[in-house]
C-alpha positions as CSV (number, residue, x, y, z in Angstrom):
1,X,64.6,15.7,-11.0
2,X,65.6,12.9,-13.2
3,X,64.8,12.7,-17.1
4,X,61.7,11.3,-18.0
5,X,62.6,9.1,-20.7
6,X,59.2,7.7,-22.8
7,X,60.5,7.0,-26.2
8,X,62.6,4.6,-27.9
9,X,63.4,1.5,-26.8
10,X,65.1,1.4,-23.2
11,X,65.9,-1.5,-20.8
12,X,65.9,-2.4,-17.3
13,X,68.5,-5.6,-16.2
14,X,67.2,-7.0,-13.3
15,X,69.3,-9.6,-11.9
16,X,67.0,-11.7,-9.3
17,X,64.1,-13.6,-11.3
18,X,62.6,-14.4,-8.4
19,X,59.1,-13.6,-7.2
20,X,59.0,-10.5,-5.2
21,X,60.6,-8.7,-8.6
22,X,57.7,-10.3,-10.7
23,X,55.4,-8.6,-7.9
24,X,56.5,-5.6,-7.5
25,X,58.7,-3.7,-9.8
26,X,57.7,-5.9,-13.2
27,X,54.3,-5.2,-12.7
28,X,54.5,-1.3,-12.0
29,X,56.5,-1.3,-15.5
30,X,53.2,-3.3,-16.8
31,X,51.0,-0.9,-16.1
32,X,53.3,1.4,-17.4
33,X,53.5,-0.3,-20.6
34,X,49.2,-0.9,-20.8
35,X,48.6,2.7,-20.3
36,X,50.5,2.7,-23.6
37,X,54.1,3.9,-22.9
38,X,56.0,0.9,-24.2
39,X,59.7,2.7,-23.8
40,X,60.6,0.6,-21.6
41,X,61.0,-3.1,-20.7
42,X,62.9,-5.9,-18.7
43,X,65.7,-8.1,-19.4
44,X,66.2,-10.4,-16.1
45,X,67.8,-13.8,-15.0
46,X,69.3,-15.2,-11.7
47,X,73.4,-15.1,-10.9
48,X,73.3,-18.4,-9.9
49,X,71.8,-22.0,-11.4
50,X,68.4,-21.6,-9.1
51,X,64.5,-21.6,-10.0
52,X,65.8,-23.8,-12.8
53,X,62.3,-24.7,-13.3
54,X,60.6,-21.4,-13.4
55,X,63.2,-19.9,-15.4
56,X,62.0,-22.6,-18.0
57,X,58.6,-22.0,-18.1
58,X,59.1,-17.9,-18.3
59,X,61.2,-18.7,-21.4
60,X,58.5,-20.8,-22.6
61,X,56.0,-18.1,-22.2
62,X,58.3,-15.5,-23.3
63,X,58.4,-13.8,-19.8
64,X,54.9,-13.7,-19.3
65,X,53.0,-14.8,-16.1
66,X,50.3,-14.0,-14.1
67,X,50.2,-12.1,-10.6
68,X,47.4,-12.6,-8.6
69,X,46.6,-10.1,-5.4
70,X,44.4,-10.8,-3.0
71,X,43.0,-7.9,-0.8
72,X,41.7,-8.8,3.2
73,X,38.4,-8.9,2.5
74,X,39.1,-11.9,-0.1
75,X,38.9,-10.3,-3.5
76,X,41.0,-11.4,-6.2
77,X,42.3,-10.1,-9.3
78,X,44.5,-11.9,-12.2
79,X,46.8,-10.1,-14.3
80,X,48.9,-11.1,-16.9
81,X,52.7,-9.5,-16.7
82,X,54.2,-8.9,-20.0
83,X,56.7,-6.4,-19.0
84,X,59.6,-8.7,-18.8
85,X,60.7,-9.0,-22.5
86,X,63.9,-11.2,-22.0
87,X,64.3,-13.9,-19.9
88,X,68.0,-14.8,-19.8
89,X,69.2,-18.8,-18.8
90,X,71.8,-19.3,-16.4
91,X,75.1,-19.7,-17.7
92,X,78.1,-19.8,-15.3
93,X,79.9,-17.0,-17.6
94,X,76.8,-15.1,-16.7
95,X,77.6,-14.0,-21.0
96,X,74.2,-12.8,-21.8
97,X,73.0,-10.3,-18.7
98,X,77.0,-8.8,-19.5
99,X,76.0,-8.3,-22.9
100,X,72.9,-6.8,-21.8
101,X,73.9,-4.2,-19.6
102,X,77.2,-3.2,-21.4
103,X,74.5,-1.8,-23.7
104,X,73.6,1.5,-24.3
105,X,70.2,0.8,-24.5
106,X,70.4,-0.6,-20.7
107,X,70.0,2.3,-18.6
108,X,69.4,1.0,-15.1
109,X,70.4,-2.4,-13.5
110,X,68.4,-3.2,-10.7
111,X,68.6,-6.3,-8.6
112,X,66.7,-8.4,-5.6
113,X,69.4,-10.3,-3.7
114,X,67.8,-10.2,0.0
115,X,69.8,-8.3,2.8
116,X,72.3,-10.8,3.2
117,X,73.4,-10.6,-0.2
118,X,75.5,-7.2,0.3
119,X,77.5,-9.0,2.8
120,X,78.2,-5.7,4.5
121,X,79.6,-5.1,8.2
122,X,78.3,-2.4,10.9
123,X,80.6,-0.2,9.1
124,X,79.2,-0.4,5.5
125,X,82.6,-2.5,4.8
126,X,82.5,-5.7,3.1
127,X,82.6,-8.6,5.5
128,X,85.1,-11.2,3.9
129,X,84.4,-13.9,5.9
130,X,82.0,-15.5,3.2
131,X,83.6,-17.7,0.6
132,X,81.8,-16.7,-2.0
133,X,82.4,-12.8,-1.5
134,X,86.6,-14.2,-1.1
135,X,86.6,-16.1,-4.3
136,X,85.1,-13.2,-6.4
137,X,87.6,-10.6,-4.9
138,X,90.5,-12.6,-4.9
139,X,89.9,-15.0,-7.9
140,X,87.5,-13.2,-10.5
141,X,84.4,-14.9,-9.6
142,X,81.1,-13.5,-10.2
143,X,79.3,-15.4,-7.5
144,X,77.8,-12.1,-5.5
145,X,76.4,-9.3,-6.6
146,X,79.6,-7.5,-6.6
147,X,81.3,-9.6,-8.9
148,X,78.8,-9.6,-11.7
149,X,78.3,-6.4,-11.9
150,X,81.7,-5.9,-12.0
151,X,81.9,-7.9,-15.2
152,X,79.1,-5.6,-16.3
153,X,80.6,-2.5,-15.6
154,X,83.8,-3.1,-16.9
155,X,82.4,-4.3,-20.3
156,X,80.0,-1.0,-20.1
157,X,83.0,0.8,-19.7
158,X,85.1,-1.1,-22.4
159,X,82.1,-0.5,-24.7
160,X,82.1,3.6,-24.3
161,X,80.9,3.8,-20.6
162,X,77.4,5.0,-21.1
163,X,75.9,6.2,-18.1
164,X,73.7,4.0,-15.5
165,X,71.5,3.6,-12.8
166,X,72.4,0.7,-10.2
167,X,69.3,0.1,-8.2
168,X,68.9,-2.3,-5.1
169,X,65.3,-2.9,-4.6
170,X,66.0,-4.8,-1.2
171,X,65.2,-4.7,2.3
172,X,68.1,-3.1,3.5
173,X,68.1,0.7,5.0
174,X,69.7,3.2,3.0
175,X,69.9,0.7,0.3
176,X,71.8,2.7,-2.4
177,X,74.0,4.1,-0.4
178,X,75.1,0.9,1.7
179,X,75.5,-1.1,-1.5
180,X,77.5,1.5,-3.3
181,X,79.3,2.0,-0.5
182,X,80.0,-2.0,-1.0
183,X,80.9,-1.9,-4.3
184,X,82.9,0.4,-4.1
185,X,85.5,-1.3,-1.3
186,X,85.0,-4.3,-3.9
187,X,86.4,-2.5,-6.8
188,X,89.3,-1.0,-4.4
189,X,89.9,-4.7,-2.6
190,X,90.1,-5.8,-6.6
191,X,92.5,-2.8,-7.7
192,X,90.2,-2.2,-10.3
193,X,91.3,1.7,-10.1
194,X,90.0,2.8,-13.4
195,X,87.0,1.1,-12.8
196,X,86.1,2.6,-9.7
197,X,86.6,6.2,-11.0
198,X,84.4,5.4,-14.0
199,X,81.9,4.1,-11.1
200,X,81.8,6.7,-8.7
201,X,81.5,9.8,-12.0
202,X,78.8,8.0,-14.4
203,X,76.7,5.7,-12.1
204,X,74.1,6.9,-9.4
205,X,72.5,4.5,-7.0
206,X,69.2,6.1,-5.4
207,X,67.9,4.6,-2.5
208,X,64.3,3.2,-2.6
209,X,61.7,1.8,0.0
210,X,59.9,-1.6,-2.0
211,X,56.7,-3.0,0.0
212,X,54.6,-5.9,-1.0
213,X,53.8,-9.2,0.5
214,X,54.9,-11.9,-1.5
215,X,55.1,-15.3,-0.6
216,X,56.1,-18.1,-2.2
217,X,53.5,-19.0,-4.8
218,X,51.8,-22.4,-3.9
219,X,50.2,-25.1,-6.2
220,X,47.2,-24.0,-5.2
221,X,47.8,-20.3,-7.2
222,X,48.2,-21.9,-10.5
223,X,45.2,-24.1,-10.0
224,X,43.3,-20.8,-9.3
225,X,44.9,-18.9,-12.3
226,X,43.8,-21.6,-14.8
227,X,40.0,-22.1,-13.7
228,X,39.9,-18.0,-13.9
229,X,42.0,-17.4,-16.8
230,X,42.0,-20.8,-18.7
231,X,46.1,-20.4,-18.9
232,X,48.2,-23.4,-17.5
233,X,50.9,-20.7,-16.2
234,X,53.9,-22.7,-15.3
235,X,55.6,-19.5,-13.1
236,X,52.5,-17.6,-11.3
237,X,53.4,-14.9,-8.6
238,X,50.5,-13.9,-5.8
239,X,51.0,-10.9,-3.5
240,X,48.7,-8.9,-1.6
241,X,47.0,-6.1,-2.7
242,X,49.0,-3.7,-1.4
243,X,52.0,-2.4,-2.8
244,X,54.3,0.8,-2.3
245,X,57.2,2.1,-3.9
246,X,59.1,5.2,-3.1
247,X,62.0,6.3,-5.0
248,X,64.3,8.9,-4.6
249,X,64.6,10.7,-8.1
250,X,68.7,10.3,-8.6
251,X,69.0,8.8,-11.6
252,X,71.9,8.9,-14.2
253,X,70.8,7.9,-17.5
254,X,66.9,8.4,-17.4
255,X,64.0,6.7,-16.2
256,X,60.4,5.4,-16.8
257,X,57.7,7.7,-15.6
258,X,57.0,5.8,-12.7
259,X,55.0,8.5,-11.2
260,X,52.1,7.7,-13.7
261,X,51.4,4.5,-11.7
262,X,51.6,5.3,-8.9
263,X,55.5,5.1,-7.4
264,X,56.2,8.3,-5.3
265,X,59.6,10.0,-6.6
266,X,61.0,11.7,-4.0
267,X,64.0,13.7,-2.6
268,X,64.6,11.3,0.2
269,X,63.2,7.9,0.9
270,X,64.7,8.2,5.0
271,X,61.5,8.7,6.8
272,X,59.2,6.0,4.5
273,X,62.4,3.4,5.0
274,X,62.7,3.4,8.4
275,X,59.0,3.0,8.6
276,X,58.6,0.4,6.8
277,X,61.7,-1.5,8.1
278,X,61.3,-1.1,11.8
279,X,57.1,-1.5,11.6
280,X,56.6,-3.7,9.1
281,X,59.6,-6.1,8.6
282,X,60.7,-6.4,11.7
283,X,57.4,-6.7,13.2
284,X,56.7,-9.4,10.3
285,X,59.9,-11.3,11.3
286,X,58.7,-11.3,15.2
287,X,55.4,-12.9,14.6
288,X,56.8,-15.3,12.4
289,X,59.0,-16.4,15.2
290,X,57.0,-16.2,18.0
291,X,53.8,-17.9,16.0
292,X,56.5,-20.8,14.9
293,X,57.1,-21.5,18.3
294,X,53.4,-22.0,19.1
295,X,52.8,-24.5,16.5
296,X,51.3,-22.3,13.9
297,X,52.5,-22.3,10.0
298,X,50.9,-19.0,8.4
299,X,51.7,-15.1,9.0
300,X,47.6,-15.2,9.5
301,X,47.2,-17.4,11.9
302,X,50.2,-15.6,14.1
303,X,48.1,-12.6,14.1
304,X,44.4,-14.7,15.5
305,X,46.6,-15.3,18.4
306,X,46.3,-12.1,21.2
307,X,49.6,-12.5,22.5
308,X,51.1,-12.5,19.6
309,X,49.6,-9.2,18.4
310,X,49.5,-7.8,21.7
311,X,53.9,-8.5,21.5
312,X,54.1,-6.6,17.8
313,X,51.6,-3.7,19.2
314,X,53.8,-2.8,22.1
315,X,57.1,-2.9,20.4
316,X,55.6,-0.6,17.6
317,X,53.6,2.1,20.3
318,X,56.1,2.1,22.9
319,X,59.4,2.4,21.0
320,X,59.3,2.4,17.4
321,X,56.8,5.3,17.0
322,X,58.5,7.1,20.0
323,X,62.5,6.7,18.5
324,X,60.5,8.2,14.8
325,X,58.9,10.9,15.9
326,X,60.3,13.2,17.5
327,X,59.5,16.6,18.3
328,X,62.6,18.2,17.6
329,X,62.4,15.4,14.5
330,X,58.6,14.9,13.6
331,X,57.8,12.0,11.3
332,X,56.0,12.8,8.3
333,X,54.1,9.6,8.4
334,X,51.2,8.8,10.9
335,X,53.2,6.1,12.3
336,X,50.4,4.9,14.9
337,X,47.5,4.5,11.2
338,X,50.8,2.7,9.5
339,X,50.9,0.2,12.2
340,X,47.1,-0.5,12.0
341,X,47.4,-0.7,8.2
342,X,50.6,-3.4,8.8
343,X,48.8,-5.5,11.3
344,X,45.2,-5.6,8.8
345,X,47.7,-6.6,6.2
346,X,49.4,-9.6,8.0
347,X,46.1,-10.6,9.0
348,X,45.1,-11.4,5.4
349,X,44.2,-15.2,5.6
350,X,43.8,-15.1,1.6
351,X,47.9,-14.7,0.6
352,X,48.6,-17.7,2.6
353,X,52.4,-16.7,3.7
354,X,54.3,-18.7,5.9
355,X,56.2,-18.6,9.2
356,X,59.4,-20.5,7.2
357,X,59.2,-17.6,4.6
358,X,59.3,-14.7,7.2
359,X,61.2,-15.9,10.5
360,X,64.7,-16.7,7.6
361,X,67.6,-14.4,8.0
362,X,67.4,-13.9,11.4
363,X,71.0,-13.1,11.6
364,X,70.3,-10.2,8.8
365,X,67.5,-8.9,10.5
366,X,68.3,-8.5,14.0
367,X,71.5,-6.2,13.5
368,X,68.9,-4.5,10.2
369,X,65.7,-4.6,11.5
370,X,65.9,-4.5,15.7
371,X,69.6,-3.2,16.9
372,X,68.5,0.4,15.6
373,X,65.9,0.6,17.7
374,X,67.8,-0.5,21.0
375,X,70.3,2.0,20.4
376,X,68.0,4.3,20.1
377,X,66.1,3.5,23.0
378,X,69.4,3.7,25.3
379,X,70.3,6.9,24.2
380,X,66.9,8.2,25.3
381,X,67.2,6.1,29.2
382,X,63.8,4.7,27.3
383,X,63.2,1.4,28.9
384,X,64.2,-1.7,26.4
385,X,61.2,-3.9,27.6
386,X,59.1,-4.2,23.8
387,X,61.7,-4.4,21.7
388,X,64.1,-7.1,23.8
389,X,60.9,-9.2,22.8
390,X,62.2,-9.4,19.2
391,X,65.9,-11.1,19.6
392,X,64.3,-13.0,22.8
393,X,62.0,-14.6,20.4
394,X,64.3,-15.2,17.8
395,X,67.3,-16.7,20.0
396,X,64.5,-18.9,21.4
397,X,63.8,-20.0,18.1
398,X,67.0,-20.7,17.0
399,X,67.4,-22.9,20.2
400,X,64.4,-24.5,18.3
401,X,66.9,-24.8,15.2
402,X,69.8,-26.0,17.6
403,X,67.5,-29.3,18.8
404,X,66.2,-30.2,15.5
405,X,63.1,-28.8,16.8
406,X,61.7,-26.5,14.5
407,X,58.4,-27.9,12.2
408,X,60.4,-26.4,9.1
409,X,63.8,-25.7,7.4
410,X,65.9,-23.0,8.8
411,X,67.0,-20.6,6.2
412,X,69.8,-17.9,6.7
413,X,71.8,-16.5,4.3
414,X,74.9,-15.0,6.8
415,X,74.5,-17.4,9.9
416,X,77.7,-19.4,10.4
417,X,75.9,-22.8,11.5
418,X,78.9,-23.9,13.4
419,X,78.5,-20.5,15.5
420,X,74.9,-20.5,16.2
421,X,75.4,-24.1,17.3
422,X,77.9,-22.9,20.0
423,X,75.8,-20.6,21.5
424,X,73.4,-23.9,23.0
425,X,76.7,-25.6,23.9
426,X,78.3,-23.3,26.1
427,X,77.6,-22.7,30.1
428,X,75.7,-19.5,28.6
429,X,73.8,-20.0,26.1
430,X,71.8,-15.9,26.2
431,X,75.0,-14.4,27.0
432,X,76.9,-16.2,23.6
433,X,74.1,-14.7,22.0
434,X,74.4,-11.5,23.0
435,X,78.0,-11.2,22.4
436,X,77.9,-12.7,18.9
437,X,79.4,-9.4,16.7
438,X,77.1,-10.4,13.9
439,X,74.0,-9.8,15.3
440,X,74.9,-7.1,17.7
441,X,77.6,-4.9,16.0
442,X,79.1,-2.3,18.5
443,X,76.4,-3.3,21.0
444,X,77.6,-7.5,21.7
445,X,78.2,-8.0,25.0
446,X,76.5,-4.9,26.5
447,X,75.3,-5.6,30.0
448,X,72.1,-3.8,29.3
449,X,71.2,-5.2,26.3
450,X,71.9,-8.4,27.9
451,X,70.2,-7.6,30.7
452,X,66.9,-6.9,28.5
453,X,67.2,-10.0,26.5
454,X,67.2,-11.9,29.7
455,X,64.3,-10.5,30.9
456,X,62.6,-11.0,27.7
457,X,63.2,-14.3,27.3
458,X,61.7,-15.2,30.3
459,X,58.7,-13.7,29.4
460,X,58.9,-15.5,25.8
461,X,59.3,-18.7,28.0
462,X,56.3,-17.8,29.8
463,X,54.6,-17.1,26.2
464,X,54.8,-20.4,25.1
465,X,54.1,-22.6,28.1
466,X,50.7,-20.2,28.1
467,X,50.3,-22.1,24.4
């Protein structure tokens, strides 16, 4: 078990100001802090010259805000965050967040840079065909999340190498792990020797499961926040009520008593990721697809539609909850009452989140969300019918993409534009699909998988003419 730390005055660097971190782990540390432990607080700012504007108005209100939650029955509560102390300005020397976590007084650095910000290959080796992840390696550049905390850890060490945390709080399985794992070929591909050692002796890098629906805040929140609060807050957050965090309890230099709040410390996050990733994110991501091809903007409205639900039901019964729990490996979780609890939750008409949000990153969350699942499924002759549905819906929506088609922009962090194009040009357009290494790893161009992808998109073809 890790130390408990409660007194004196320790910091968290969080680098990702964005609105999932203001939702989630800024306000478990805000409870934390009203229940009258104030030991602890955040420092945070972004690694690259975004949310200009919201940036500005958290430094105006010296990082506070308001989250509001809305449960599926409609209720809503307002609170206002005060947990992040510092808000720290973009500078392209990214001076200030080194400053902050060379210091001693920093003893974690957590960040939110989605799944496609590891830039990581099937192998848990970093995938050097995006620029940004060359010109840091090669040139300095503290572009990814790799680079700056390079910077930071080589000024931590420089200043007396105090021990640290490093803590990824995204979406991507075995997140600790997989990013070290990253960092570590970084500091290796760099020749940063010394720096490496240092790393691998007096860092630790838990994994952790993060769960709360967060979309991107409308104008209508902070009209809502000011006729309940009376506050003109320029950088309001809403999420739903919900929200889980599971942490495994590795930490180097100390940690806030989570616990108190409600965050579950644990001695392994496995069963409650895999859960959450294959039930609820990639469930999320299909009926944000298949509801954008139908015409329909919210998460909410997806779920009114039977088919829809009826297409996330069966590829959670009949293969997710079957490749889980096992019985020579039975889940801990009641998978089938998790499910249930998912689909109520994406049903929530109040938190208004949208098709655009969810169905991004397709090219992340097919190979991090679905391709485990396959596998999976082959190695047990299972048939492949329910979970095909998921890349069948999302090549059909990128075809959607390819013909200017789609009602909204297309955001992917890892797709190569030029290749996704290509697919819809060539004599084949499924089969380029299913061969592209990216989304399919050590499976691309297997006949069965092709096979089952065929099959399914004729069925999502038959889907959408029915709407």
């Amino acid at each position: 078990m890790s130390e408990v730390i409660t007194t004196g005055q320790n910091v968290i660097l969080h680098l990702g100001l964005g609105s999932f971190h203001r939702a989630h782990q800024a306000s478990y540390l805000d409870a934390l802090r009203r229940g009258g432990d104030e030991s602890w607080s955040i420092a945070a700012g972004n690694l690259r010259n975004d949310m200009a504007d919201v940036v500005r108005a958290l430094q105006d209100q010296h990082g506070e805000y308001t989250l509001e939650t809305a449960s599926p029955a409609g209720e809503r509560r307002y609170q206002r965050i005060g947990s992040i102390r510092e808000v720290v300005p973009y500078t392209d020397d990214l001076r200030r967040l080194i400053e902050i976590g060379a210091d001693p007084a920093t003893r974690i650095v957590s960040f939110t840079v989605t799944e496609a910000g590891y830039y990581l290959d099937p192998h848990d080796r970093l995938d050097l065909s995006h620029a940004d992840l060359r010109a840091d390696i090669e040139h300095g550049g503290m572009r990814t999340i790799y680079g700056a905390l390079a910077a930071i850890l080589a000024r931590r060490l420089a200043e007396g190498g105090a021990p640290l945390t490093l803590l990824s709080c995204d979406n991507l399985r075995s997140n600790g792990t997989r990013f070290r794992a990253g960092l570590l070929d970084f500091h290796a591909r760099r020749g940063e020797t010394s720096l490496r050692t240092w790393v691998e002796a007096t860092t630790a890098s838990p994994c952790n499961m993060v769960d709360r629906i967060t979309p991107r805040p409308l104008p209508e929140v902070a009209e809502r926040v000011r006729a309940v609060t009376g506050w003109h807050d320029r950088a309001p957050v809403m999420g739903e009520s919900f929200v889980q965090w599971v942490i495994e309890d590795r930490f180097m230099a100390g940690r806030p008593d989570w616990a108190r709040v409600g965050a579950e410390l644990v001695d392994s996050v496995h069963a409650h990721e895999e859960a959450k990733i294959r039930v609820l994110n990639a469930t999320h991501s299909c009926v944000a697809w298949a509801g954008s091809l139908i015409r329909r903007n919210f998460i909410h409205e997806d779920m009114a539609v039977p088919a829809i639900r009826a297409i996330a039901v069966a590829y959670v019964t009949q293969d997710v909850i079957n490749c889980l729990d096992r019985p020579e490996h039975p889940c801990p979780i009641d998978l089938a009452a998790y499910r249930d609890v998912v689909l109520e939750r994406f049903a929530n008409p109040y938190i208004q989140d949208t098709n655009q949000r969810v169905a991004m990153d397709g090219f992340s969350k097919i190979p991090g969300f679905v391709v485990p699942t396959l596998r999976e499924c082959m190695a047990r002759n299972a048939p492949l019918e329910s979970t095909a549905m998921l890349p069948a819906l999302f090549f059909t929506y990128l075809g959607r993409w390819h013909r200017g088609e789609l009602a909204h922009e297309y955001q992917d962090g890892v797709m190569d534009p030029a290749v996704a194009h290509a697919f819809f040009t060539s004599d084949d357009p499924l089969a380029s699909f299913c061969r592209d290494p990216l989304l399919w790893g050590p499976l691309a161009g297997d006949p069965v998988i092709g096979a089952a992808v065929r099959r399914a998109h004729a069925r999502v073809e038959a889907f959408v003419a029915a709407h």
